[in-house]
C-alpha positions as CSV (number, residue, x, y, z in Angstrom):
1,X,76.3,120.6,163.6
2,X,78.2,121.1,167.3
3,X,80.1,124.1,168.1
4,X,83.5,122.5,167.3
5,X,82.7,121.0,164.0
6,X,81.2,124.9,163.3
7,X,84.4,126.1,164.6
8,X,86.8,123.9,162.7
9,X,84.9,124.7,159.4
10,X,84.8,128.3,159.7
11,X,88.2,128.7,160.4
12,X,89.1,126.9,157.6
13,X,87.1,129.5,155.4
14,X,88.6,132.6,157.4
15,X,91.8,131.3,156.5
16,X,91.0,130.6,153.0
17,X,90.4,134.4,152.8
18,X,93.4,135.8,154.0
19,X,96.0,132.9,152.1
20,X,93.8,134.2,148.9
21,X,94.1,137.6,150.0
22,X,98.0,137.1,149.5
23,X,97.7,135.3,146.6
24,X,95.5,137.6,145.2
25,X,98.5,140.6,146.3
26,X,101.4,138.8,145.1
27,X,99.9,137.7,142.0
28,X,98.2,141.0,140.5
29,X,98.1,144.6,141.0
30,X,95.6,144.9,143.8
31,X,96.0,146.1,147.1
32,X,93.9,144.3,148.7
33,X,94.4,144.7,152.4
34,X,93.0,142.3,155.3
35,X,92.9,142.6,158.8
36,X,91.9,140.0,161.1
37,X,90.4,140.3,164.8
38,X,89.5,137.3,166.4
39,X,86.7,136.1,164.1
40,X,86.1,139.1,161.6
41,X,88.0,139.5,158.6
42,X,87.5,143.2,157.2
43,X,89.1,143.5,153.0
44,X,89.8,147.0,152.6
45,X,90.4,147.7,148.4
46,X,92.4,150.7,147.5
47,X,89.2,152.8,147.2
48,X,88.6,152.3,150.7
49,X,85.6,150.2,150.3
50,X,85.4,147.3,152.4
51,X,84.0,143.7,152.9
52,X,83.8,142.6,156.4
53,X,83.3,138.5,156.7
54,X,82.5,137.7,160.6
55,X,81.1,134.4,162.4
56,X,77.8,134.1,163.9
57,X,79.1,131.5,166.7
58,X,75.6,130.8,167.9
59,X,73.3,130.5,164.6
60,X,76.6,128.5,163.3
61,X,76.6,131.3,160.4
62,X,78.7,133.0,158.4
63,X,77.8,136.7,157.8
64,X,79.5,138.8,154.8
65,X,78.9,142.7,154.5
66,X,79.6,144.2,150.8
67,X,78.5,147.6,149.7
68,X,75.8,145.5,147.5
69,X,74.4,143.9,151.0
70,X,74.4,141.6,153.7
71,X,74.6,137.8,153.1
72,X,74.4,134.9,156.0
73,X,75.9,131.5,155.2
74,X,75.2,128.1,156.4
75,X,77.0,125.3,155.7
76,X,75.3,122.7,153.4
77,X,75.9,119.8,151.3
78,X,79.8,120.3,151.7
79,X,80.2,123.8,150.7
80,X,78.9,127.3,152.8
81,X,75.4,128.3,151.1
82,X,73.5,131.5,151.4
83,X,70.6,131.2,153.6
84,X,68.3,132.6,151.4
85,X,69.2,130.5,148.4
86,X,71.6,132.8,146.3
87,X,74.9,130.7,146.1
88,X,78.4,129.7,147.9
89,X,80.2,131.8,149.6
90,X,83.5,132.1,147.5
91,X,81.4,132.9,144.7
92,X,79.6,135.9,146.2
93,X,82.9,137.1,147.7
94,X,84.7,137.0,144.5
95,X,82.1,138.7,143.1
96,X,81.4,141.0,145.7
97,X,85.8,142.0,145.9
98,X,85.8,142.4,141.7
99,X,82.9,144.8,142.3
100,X,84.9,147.3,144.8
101,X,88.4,146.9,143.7
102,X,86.9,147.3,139.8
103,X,88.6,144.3,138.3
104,X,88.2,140.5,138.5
105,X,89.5,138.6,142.0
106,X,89.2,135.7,142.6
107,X,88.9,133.5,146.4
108,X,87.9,130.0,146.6
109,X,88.6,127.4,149.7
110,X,92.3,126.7,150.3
């Protein structure tokens, strides 16, 4: 994979987060706040825990930070896989986010 084609794929996922991050506010009772800076997203959840999703420009990685642990992504087959073989991203976020805000969320690719 080249930078660019790294690049164009992980934005796509970055935004993903934060359009489900306002779906996710309009549509239910969380507060589910994001803040983006260049290419880290941090969720904050009401309790104050937080999820921090940043890029690994030069392993072409995608690095997520839960209070469970620290995952790394690499895209595969079409979708962004954990590098250690335990699943796709959306699916560890969302279960990571219904873990710290304490009820079910729910992200997937826009």
């Amino acid at each position: 994979m080249t930078d660019p084609e790294f690049m164009s794929l992980a934005e796509s996922l970055l935004t993903s987060i934060e359009l489900a991050c306002d779906r996710i506010n309009d549509e239910s009772d969380a507060d589910v706040d994001n803040q983006r800076v260049g290419s880290m997203i941090t969720l904050t959840f009401a309790n104050r825990s937080q999820i921090i999703v940043n890029l690994q420009k030069p392993l072409h990685e995608v690095w997520l930070a839960a209070k469970s642990g620290g995952y790394h992504y690499r895209w595969h087959e079409g979708a962004w896989q954990d590098t250690k073989g335990a699943g796709e991203f959306f699916a560890a976020l969302s279960a990571n986010a219904s873990a710290q805000a304490g009820f079910p969320l729910t992200f997937s690719a826009a």
